[in-house]
N, C-alpha and C positions, 0 to 999 in steps of 0.2 A: 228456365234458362239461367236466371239470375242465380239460383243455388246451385246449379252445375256448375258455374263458372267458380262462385266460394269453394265449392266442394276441391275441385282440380285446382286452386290455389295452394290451399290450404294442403293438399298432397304434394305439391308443387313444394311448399316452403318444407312440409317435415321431410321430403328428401334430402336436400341443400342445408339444415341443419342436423340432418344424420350425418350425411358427409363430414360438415365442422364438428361435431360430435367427439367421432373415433375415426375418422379417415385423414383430413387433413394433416392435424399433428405429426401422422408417422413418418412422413415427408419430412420432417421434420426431427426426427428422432434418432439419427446419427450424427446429431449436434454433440449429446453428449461423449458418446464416440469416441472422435476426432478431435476436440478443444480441451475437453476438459479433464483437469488429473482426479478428481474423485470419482471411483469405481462407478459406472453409469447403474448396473442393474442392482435392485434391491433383491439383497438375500431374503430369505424366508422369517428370520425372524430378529427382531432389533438385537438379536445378542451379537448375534452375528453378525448385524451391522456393526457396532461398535468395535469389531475386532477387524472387520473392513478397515475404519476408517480411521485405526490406528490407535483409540482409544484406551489399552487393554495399561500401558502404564499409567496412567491416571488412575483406573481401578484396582488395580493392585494392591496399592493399599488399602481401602476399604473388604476388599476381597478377601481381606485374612492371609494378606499376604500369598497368594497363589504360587505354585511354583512349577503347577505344569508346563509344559510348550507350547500346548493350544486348550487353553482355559474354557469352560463351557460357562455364561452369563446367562445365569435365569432370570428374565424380566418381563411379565406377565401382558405389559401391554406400549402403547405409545408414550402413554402418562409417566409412564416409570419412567422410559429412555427419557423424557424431556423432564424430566426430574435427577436423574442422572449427568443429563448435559449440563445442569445448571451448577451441580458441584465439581464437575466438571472444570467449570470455566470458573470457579471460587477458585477450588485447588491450581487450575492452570495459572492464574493471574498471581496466586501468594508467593507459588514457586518463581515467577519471571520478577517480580519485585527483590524476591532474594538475589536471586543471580544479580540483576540489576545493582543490589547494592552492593553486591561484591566484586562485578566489576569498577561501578564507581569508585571503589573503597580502593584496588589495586591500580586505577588510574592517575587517584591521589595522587599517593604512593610517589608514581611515576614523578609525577607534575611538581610534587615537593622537590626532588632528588634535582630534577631540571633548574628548580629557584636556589635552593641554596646549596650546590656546591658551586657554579661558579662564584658565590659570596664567599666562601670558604678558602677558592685558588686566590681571589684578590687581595684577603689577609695573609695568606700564607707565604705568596710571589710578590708583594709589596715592594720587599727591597730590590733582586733582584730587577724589577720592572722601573722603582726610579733611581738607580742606578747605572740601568741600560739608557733612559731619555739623559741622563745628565751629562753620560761618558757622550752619548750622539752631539748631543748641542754642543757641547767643550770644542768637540774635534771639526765642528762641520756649521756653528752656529756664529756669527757674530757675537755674543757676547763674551767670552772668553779671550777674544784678541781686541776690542776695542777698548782705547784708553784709558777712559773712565771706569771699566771694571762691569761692575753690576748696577752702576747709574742708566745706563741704556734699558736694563728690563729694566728696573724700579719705574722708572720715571716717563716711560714708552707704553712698552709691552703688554706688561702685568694690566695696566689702566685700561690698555684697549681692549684686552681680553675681557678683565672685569666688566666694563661700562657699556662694551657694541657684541662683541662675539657673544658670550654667554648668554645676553638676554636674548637674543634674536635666535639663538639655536633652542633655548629653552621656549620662546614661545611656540615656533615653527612645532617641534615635539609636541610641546602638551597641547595643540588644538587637532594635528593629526589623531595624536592616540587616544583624545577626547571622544574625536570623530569617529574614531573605528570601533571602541566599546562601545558606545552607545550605536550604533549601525549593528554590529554585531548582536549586542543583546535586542533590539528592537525588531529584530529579522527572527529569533528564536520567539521573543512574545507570537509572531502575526502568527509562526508557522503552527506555535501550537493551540492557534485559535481555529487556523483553519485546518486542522487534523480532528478538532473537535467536531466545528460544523460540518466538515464532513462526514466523520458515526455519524452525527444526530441526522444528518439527510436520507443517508444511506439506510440507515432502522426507517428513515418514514417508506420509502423509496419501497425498503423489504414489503412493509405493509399496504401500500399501494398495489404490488405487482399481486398480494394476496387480495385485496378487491375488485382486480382488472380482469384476474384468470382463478378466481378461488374455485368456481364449479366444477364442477365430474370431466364436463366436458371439455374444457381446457386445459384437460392436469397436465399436456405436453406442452401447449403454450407455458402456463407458469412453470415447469421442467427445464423449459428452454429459456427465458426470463431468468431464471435463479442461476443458473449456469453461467450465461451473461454476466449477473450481479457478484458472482461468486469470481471470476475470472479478474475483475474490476477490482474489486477487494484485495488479491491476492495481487495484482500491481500495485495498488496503491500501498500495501504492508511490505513490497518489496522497496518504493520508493521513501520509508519512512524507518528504513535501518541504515546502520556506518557501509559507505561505499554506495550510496546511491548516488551525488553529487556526479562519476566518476561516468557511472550507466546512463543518468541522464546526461549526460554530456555527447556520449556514445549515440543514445537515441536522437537528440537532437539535430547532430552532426548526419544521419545518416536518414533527418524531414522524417519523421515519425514521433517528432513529442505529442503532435495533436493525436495521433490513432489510440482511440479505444473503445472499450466494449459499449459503451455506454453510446456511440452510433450506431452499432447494431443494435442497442434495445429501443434508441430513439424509431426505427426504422418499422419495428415491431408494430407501437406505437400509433403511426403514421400511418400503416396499411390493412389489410383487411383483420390481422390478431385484433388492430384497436377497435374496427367495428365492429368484431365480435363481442368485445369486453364484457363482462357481468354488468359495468357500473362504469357508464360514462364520462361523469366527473372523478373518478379515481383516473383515467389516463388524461384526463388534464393537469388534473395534479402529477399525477409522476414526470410528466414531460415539465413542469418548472422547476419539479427537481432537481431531473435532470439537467437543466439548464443553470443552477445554479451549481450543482455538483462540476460541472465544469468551468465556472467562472472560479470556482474556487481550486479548483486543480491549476487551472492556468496561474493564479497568482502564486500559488504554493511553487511551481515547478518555478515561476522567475523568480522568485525569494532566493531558492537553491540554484540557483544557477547565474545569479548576478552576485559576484563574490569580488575579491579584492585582486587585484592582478598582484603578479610577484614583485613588479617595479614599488607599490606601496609598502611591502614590508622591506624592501631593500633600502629605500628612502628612510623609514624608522630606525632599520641597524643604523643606518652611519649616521643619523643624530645624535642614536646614542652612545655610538663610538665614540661622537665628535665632543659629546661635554666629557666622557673619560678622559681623552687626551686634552682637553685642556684642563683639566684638573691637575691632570701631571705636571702641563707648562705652568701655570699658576703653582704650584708647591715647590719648583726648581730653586729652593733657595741652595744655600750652604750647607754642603752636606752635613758636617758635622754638628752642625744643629737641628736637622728636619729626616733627615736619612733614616733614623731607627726610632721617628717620632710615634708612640702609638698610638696618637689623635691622628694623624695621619693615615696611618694605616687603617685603622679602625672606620674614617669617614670613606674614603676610597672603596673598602668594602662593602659599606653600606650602599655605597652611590651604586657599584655595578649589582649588588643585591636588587636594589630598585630596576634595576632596566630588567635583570633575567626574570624576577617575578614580574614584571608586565608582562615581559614577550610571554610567560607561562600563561597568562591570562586570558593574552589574546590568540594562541596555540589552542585554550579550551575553549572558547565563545565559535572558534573556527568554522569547524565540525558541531552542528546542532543534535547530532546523534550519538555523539561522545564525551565524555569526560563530568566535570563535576553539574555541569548547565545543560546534561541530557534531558532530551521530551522525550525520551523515549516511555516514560510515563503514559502520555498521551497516546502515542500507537499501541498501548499494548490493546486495546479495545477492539482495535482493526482483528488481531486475529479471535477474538471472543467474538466479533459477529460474524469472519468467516467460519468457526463452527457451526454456528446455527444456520448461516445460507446453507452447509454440507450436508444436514440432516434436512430444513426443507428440500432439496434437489433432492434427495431419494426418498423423503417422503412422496416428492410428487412423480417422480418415477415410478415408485411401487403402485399410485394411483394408474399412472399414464398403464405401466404393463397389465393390471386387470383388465383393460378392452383388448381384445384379439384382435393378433394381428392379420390374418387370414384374409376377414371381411377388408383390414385396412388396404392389403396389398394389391385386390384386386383392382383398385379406386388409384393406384399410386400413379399410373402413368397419367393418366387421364389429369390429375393434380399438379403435373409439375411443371413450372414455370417452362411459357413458349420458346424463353430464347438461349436454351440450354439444354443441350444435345443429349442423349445417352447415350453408355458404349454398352448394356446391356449387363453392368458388371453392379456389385453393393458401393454406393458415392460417401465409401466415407468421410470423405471433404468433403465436399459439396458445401458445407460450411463455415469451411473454414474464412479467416476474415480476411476479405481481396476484394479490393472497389471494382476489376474487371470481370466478377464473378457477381456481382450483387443483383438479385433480382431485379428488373426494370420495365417489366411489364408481368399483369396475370393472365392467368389461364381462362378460358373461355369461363368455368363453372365457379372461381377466384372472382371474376367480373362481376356477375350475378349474382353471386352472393355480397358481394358489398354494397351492390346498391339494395338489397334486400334489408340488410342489416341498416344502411342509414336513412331506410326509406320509415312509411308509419307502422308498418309491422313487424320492426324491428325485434322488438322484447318478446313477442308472440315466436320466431325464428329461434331468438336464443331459450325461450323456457320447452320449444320443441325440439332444441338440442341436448338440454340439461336430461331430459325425460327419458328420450330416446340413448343417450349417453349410458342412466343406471340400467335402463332396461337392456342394453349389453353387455352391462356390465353382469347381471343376474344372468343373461341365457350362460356365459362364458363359464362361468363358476358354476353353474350348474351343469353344461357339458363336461368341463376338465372333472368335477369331481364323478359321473358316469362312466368317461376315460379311464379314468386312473380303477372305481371301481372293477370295469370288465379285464383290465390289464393285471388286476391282482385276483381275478378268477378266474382269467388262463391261467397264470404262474400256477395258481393251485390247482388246477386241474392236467396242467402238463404233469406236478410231483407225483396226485396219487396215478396215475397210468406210470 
């Protein structure tokens, strides 16, 4: 009795991990579909991946300069293609350095023209400008009709300017504009620390999801994982170029700064994918990953989104409006002794040279994704690891389409969550990402199997997966290749008749 019952177990669990095998997944498998912009199916052979996935100018050059329309890439194996990608992302990265610096370089540019020409107009309009305060004051100022003459500035004016205005305007300025460079550079340090810790989570993260779902029998779990990662990525490189500040402002405004991929991988995680996993301590680890991958999003996003209102820089101009004009009132002597002075002229220039190259300075510190104090250094890494997510996904694709689909299709209804209907049609949303759509309970045979999986025969459930997984995978290729045999001895047997 006692071994009948093992026996009927043990047939009991290799059903349930057939199922997880090659059935589950496919449920599954118009994720990539529907989310995601990298072609879901893997072509036949990585040359033709590469020209998929957009690849073909990077090799060009190496290519001998190619100059077909549609170039044919001999590449004998996988090793090649990931040898390939890796000069790949040399050459990508050398080229994005150059543009980088030549944008920089014509930013300059810009930013010089900004600083000294208005140095340039206060040398050149000197007199006109203190000729215009001197004719104003004459016609509309007291000192021109009071008795004494120019005893009233001497002995008044000049003093209170020098001794109360001037220092108090000068402090007021230099502790503001103190305060906003260093705010401004100190915001550009965190951000491109945490654009760093975030790669270095995101490569663990990558390599986690490969110890979570590395086996046969998961390749649509890690397909669907990678997808996830890949979609996360390609937000996070949109938030890490000029004009993001403008989008997240956009997202914010419209209660989606928190949404992203990375609660649908959380969720993964958390249900029956995680107790399927290869390797139990890899989805604990990837879940504090991910936990940190979002504390560090969330402080990156307020970095870029807690900035200076306009009133701060409005307060700065008329500081420094305010010490030009009275540098004027302070120089109103007699004309014809100070009028075509060219210490004068000359310090008046300097002073408003001083204010434009600040404001230049703090116009570049602005924008942490622009001008001479770009990170943009630091994000170029973001799209060198979204290449490599783009090849793992259709590497685990081309895994995932070896198991047929046929045996999956018959198992689909019966697999799919209880509280979501069908109209009988292909869902290709189904997953797309909506809290009113998110699975919230499983399927009768989804139950089962997780407490199977977190019960003590667990690992015996998954290596009866893993097993059963190649052994479909070998009947498959061994049918298709039959197939395709009998399909090319009709064609020849239709010719000679």
């Amino acid at each position: 009795m006692k071994r009948r019952w093992t026996a009927i177990s043990m047939v009991g669990y290799a059903v349930i991990a057939c199922v997880d095998g090659f059935a589950y997944p496919f449920c599954r498998a118009s994720f990539q579909r529907s989310t995601h912009h990298v072609p879901p199916l893997f072509s036949s052979t990585p040359g033709d991946e590469i020209i998929t996935a957009g690849l073909i100018p990077y090799l060009q050059r190496e290519l001998n300069e190619t100059k077909t329309s549609s170039p044919t890439i001999q590449i004998q194996s996988a090793e090649d293609l990931r040898q390939r990608r890796r000069a790949i992302i040399t050459r990508r990265r050398q080229k994005k350095n150059e543009e980088d610096d030549e944008s920089r370089s014509r930013e300059d540019y810009v930013f010089l023209l900004v600083a000294v020409v208005p140095f340039l107009l206060a040398f050149l309009f000197w007199e006109n400008i203190s000729l215009g305060l001197a004719t104003f004051i004459d016609e509309y100022g007291a000192v021109g009709r009071a008795a004494d003459g120019n005893q009233f500035a001497n002995s008044l004016i000049r003093p209170t300017i020098t001794g109360v205005v001037v220092p108090v305007i000068s402090i007021a300025l230099a502790t503001l504009l103190s305060n906003t460079v260093n705010i401004l550079r100190d915001r550009q340090l965190q951000l491109r620390s945490l654009i760093n810790k975030e790669a270095c989570d995101l490569r663990l993260l990558r390599r986690a999801i490969f110890g979570i779902f590395g086996t046969r029998q998961h390749a649509g779990r890690r397909s669907r994982a990678l997808g996830l990662m890949t979609l996360y990525v390609e937000q996070l490189d949109r938030e890490c170029q000029q004009g993001s500040i403008e989008m997240l402002e956009n997202i914010e405004l419209s209660g989606g700064i928190a949404t992203n991929e990375l609660d649908r991988l959380s969720s993964m995680l958390h249900g029956v994918e995680g107790a399927a996993a290869s390797r139990q301590g890899s989805v604990e680890f990837a879940d504090d990953i991910i936990a940190r991958l979002n504390e560090y999003r969330s402080d990156r996003v307020a970095l870029l989104l807690t900035d200076f209102p306009d009133l701060h820089w409005v307060v700065l101009s008329a500081l420094s409006v305010s010490i030009c004009i009275m540098f004027l009132l302070e120089s109103n002597q007699s004309l014809n002794q100070y009028l075509n002075s060219i210490q004068l002229r000359s310090l008046f220039a300097l002073l408003v040279g001083v204010f434009s190259t600040t404001a230049t300075l703090c116009l570049d510190l602005d924008d942490p994704f622009t001008g001479s104090f770009s990170i943009n250094s630091a994000s170029a890494q973001i799209g060198d690891l979204r290449l490599c997510l783009q090849e793992d996904f259709r590497e685990a694709n081309s895994e995932h389409a070896e198991i047929s689909s046929r045996a999956m299709k018959a198992l689909r209804e019966l697999l799919r969550p209880t509280n979501i209907k069908s109209d009988g049609k292909v869902d290709k949303l189904e997953d797309r990402y909506d809290d009113s759509r998110t699975r919230t309970r499983f399927s009768l045979i989804s139950t089962i199997y997780f407490h199977l999986l977190t019960g003590p025969l667990g690992s015996n459930v998954r290596a009866a997966g893993d097993v059963l997984a190649w052994v479909a995978t070998a009947i498959t290729n061994r049918v298709r290749l039959v197939l395709s045999w009998t399909k090319r001895w009709k064609k020849r047997k239709s010719t000679d008749k």
